[in-house]
C-alpha positions in Angstrom: -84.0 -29.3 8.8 -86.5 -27.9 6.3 -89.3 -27.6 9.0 -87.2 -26.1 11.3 -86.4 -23.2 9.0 -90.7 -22.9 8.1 -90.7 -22.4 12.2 -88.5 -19.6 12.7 -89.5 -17.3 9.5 -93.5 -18.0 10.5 -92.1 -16.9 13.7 -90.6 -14.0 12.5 -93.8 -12.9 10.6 -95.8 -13.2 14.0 -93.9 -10.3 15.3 -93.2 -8.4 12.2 -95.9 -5.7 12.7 -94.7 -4.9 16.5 -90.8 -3.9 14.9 -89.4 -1.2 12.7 -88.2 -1.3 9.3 -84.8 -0.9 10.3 -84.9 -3.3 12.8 -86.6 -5.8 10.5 -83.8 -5.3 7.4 -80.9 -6.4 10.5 -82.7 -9.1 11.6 -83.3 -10.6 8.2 -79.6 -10.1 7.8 -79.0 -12.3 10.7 -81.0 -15.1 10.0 -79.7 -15.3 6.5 -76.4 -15.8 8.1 -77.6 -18.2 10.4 -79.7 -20.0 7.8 -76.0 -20.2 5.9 -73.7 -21.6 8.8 -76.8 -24.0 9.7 -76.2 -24.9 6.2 -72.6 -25.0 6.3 -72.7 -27.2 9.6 -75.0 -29.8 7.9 -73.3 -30.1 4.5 -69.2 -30.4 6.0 -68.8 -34.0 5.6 -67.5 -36.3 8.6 -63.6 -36.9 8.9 -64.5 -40.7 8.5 -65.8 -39.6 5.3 -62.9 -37.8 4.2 -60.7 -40.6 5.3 -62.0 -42.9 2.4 -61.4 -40.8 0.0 -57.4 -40.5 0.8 -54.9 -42.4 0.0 -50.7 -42.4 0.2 -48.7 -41.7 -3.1 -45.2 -42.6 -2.9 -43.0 -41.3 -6.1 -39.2 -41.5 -6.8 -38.2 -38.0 -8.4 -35.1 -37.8 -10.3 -32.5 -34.7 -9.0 -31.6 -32.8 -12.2 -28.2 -33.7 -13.2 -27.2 -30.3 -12.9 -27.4 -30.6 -8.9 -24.9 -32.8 -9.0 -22.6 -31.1 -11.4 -23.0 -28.1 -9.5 -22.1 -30.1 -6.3 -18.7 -31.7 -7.9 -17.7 -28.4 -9.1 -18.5 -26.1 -6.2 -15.4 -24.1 -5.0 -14.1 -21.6 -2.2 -12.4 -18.7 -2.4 -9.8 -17.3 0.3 -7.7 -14.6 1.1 -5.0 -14.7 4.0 -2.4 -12.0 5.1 1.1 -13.6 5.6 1.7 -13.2 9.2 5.4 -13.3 10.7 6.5 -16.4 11.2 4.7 -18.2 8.7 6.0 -21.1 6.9 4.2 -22.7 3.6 2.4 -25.2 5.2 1.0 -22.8 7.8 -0.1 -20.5 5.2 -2.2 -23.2 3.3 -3.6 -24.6 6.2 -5.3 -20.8 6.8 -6.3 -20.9 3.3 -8.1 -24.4 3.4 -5.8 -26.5 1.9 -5.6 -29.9 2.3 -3.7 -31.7 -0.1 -0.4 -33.8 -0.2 -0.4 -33.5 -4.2 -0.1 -29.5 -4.0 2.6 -28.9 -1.1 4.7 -31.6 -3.4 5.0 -29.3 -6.4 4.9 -26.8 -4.5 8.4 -27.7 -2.5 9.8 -29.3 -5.5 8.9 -27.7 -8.8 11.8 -24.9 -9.4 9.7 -22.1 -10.6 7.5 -22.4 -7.2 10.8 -21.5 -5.2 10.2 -17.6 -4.6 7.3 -18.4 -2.6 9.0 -19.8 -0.2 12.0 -16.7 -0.1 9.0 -14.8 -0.2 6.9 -15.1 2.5 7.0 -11.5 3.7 4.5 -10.7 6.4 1.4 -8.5 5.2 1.4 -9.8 1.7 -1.9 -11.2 0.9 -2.1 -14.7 -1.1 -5.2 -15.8 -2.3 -6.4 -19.9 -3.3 -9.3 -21.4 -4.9 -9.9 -24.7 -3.3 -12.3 -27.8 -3.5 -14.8 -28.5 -1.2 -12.5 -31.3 0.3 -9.4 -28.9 0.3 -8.0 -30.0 -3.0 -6.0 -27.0 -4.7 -7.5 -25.5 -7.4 -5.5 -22.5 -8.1 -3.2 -20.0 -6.0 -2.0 -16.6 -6.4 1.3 -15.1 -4.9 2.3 -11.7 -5.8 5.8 -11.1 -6.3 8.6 -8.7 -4.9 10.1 -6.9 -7.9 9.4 -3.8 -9.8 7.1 -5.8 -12.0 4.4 -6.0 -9.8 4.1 -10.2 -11.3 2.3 -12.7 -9.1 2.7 -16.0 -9.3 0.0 -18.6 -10.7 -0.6 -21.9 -10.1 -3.5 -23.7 -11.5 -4.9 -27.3 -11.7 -6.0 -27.9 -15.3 -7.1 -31.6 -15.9 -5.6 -33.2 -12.8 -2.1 -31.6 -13.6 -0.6 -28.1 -12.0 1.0 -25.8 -14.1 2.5 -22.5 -12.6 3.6 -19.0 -14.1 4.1 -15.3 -13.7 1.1 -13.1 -14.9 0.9 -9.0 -14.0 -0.9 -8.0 -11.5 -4.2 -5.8 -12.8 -3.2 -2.4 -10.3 -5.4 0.3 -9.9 -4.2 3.3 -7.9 -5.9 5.3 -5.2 -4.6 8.5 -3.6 -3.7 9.4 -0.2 -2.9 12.1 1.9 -1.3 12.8 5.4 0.3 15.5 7.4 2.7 15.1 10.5 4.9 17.1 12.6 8.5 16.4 13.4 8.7 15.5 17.1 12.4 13.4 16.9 13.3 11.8 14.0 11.0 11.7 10.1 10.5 7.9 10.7 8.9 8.6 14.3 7.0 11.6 13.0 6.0 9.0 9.5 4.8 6.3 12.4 2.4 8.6 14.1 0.6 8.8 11.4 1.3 5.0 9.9 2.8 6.7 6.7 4.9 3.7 5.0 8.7 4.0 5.2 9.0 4.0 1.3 7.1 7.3 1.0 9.2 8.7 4.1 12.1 7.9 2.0 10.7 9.7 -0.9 10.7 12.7 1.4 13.7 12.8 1.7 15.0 11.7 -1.7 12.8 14.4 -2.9 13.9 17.2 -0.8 17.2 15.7 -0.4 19.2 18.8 -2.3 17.4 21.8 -0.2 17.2 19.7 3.6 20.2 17.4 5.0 17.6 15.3 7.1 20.7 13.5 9.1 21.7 17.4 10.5 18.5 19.9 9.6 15.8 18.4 10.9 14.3 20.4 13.7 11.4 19.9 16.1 8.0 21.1 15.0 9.2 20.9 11.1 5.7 19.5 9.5 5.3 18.0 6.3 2.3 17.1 4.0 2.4 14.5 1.4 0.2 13.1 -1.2 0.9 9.8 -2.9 -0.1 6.4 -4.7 -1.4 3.5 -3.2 -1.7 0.4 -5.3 -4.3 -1.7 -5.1 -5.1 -5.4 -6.8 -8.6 -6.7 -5.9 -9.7 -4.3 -3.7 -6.0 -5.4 -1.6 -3.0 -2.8 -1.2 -0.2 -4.1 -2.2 2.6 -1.6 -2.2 2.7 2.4 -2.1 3.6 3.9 -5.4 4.9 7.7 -6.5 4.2 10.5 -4.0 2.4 13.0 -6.2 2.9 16.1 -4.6 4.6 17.1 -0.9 5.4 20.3 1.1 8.3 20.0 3.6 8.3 23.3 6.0 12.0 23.2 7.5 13.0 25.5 10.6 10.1 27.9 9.1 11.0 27.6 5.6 8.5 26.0 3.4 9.6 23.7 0.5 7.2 22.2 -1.8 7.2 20.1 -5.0 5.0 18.6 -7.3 5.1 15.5 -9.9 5.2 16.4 -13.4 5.4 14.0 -16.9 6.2 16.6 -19.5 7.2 15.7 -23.4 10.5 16.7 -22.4 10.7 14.7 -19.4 9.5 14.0 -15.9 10.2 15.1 -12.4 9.2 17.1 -9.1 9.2 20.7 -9.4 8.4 24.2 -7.6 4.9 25.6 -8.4 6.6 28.2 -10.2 7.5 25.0 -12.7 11.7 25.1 -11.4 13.4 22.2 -11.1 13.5 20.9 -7.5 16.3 18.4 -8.3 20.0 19.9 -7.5 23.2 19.2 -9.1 24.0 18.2 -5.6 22.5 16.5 -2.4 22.9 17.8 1.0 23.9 14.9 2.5 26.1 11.9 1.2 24.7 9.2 3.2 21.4 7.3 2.3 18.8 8.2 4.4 17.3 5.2 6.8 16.1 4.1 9.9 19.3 3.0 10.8 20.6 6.9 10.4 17.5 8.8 11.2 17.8 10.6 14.3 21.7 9.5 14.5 24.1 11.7 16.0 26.0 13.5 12.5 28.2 15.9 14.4 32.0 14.3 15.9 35.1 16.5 17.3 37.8 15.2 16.0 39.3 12.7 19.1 42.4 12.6 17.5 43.6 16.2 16.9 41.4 17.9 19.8 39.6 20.0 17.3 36.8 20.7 14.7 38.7 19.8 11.4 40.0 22.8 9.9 39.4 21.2 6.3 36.4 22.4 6.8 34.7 18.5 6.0 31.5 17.5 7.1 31.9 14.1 9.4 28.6 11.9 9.3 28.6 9.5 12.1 27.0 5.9 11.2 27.1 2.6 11.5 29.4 0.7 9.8 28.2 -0.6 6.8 25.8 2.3 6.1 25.2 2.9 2.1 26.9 6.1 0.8 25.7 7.9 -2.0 27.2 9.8 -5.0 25.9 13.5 -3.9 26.3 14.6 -8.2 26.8 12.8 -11.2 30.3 12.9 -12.1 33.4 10.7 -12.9 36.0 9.3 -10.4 39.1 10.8 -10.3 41.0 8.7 -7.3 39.7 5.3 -5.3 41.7 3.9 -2.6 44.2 4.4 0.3 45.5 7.9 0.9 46.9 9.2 4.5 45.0 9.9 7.3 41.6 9.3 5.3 41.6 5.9 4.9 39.9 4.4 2.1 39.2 7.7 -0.3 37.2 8.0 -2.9 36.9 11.2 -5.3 34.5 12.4 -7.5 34.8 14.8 -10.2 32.3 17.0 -11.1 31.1 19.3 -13.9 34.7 20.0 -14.3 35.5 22.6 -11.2 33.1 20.6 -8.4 34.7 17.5 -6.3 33.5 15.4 -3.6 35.6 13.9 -1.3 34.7 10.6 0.7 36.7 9.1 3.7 37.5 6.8 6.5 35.2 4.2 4.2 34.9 0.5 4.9 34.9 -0.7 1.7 33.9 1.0 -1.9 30.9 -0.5 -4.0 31.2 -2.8 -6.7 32.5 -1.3 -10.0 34.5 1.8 -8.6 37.0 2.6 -10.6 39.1 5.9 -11.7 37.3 6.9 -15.2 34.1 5.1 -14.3 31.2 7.3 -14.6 28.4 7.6 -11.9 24.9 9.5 -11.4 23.4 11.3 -8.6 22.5 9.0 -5.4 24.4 5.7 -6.5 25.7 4.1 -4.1 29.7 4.2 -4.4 31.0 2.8 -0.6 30.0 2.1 2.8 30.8 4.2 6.3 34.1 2.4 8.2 36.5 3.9 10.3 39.3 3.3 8.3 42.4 5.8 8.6 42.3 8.3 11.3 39.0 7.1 12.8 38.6 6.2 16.1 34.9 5.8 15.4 32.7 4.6 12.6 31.4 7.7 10.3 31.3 9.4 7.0 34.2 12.3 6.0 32.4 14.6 3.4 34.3 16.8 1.5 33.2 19.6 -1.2 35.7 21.4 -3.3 35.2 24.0 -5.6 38.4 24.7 -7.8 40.4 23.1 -4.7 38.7 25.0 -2.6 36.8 23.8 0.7 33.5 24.7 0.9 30.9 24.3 3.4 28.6 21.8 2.1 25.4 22.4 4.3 25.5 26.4 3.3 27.2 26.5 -0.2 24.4 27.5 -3.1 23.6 24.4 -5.3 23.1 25.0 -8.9 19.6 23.9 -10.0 18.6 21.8 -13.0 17.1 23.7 -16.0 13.2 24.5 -15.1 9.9 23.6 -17.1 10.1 25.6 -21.0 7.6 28.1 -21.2 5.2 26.5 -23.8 4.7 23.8 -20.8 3.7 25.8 -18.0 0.4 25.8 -19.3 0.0 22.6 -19.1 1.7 21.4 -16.0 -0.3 24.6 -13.7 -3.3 23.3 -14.7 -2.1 19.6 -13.8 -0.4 21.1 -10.2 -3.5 23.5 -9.0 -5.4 20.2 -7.9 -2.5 18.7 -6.1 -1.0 22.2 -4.7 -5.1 22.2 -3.4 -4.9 19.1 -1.8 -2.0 20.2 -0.3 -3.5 23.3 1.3 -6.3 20.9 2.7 -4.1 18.8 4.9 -1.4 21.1 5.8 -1.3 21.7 9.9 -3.7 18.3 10.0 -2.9 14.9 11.2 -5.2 12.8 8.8 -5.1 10.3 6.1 -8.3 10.7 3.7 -8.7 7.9 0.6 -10.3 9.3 -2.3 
């Protein structure tokens, strides 16, 4: 090897005077790098060689014990929407449950029995499970105004169960929609929940009589509470502020908590809440859109007691329109089953041809503003199911649908300041939607 390099540089220096420098300085360059792989080439050793040196190293390693722990104690978390026709052993199966132990307290431990009368579709039920399906813990919120849900947990091989509040935060949302038939079709359009078209009209209940004034094209705007727990809706809450714009006339109300008290007023801080509703009869599905007007069958004309007659199922909830006290329940003539309320001492409300009166109705009981005192029949002279509305003024007739309702007392002055600075967001809001079909989430 050594000789061979003593060739090629004597070589090189033969023909060194014949080149240029330049030329000289690159090939130098090369034959350094050739010089090195030679070098490299003659010093790798042989893969025989190598093989000698090796050898195979078998060693047991030890898992932490952590692994292990980790393994044992490893559980899944699941959510699943009640669907309709669920049953409880349907529901766990969706949620990964696979254990005899659980679905035995669960069907026979008495504080676990309002799942079971609860499974109402679209509630959301959530479980903690092993990796081989054992139960760990289950949630099941409860109906009721507590907003509970029901716990169940597994603590050292035995389940214990109890009610514990749900954490809910709320989020705001608004929508707009335009009466095309009824509210509830015009509130499905837009997938607006029933309770908040209920609200509607429980809110605008002593200016409107949604069962007769509704009229195509009316629009409404509404902003309200949704209640969330884990990132999960679980029921709608307060509507916050609303507008209802009724054969061109626009009403709109705004939710206020005051030191003096709370409730939905005007933006000029006046009570929105009447001494009187419009309309006796509980707003529903089951009456929205129903036909409210009926010639009388029986005497060939419109009434001259100049009553209001609801028509309705039988059955349908009647409500107190004012608070008052009741001056006469029972039979009386061609009205059936009559009751009378007395109110503010020169107001009355009449209510006939009822199927049956409400628990607790007596003469000298006391009642308040949208209880329910009876139910729609067809008792006396009826020929068809429906409401007879009266409302007297010193025993005097009065149109009820026309007659000016007395208003209760508006915000004092010292709060206005307060409660415009609270409504200019919401009246805002309001302004935003009107005229639009949306529903934004703040």
């Amino acid at each position: 090897m050594n000789n061979e390099k003593t060739r090629i540089l004597a070589h090189l220096l033969a023909v060194r005077e014949n080149r240029p420098h330049h030329f000289w300085a690159g090939a130098l360059v090369a034959g350094v790098s050739l010089f090195s792989m030679v070098a490299a080439f003659g010093t790798a050793p042989d893969s025989r060689d190598i093989r000698e040196y090796q050898q195979t190293v078998v060693e047991q390693l030890s898992v932490a014990s952590e692994v292990h722990q980790a393994a044992e104690n490893s559980a899944f978390l699941r959510e699943e929407r009640i669907q309709r026709g669920d049953t409880m052993a349907t529901l766990l199966s969706r949620l990964g449950v696979q254990d005899e132990q659980a679905f035995a307290y669960l069907r026979q431990q008495p504080s676990t029995q309002p799942i079971f009368r609860q499974l109402r579709p679209g509630k959301i039920v959530t479980a903690r499970t092993s990796e081989s399906g054992e139960l760990l813990a289950l949630s099941f919120p409860l109906n009721g105004p507590k907003d509970n849900a029901l716990i169940i947990e597994k603590r050292d091989g035995t389940f214990q169960a109890g009610e514990q509040p749900q954490a809910l935060t709320a989020q705001v949302m608004m929508k707009s929609g335009e009466i095309r038939s009824s509210l509830f079709a015009a509130t499905d359009a837009i997938d607006l929940p029933d309770s908040i078209a209920t609200q509607i009209a429980d809110i605008f209940g002593g200016d409107i009589d949604f069962h007769r004034d509704l009229r195509r094209g009316d629009r409404f705007s509404v902003v309200y509470e949704v209640l969330f727990d884990q990132g999960q809706p679980v029921r709608t809450g307060r509507i916050l502020a609303a507008e209802f714009v009724n054969n061109g006339k626009a009403f709109r109300a705004i939710w206020f908590e005051g030191k003096d008290g709370q409730g939905y007023y005007t933006a000029e801080g006046k009570n929105i809440r009447k001494a009187f509703l419009r309309s006796p009869l509980e707003f529903s599905r089951i009456t929205s859109g129903f036909s409210v007007s009926r010639f009388h069958p029986i005497h060939n004309t419109w009434r001259a007691h100049k009553g209001v007659d609801y028509g309705a199922p039988i059955g349908t909830r009647i409500k107190a329109t004012g608070d008052g006290i009741v001056e006469f329940v029972g039979k009386q003539g061609g009205y059936g089953n009559l009751l009378v309320i007395r109110h503010q001492g020169r107001y009355s409300t009449h209510y006939g041809h009822l199927n049956g009166f409400a628990t607790g109705m007596r003469k000298g009981g006391r009642v308040s503003q949208g209880d329910i005192i009876g139910y729609v029949g067809k008792t006396g002279w009826a020929t068809g199911p429906h409401l007879h509305y009266e409302f007297r003024i010193n025993g005097v007739h009065q149109n009820p649908l026309a007659v000016a309702l007395p208003s209760a007392p508006p915000l004092a002055p010292q709060q206005m300041a307060e409660f415009n600075q609270h409504a200019d967001s919401l009246a805002y809001r309001l302004d935003r939607i009107r005229g639009l079909n949306l529903a934004l989430l703040d």
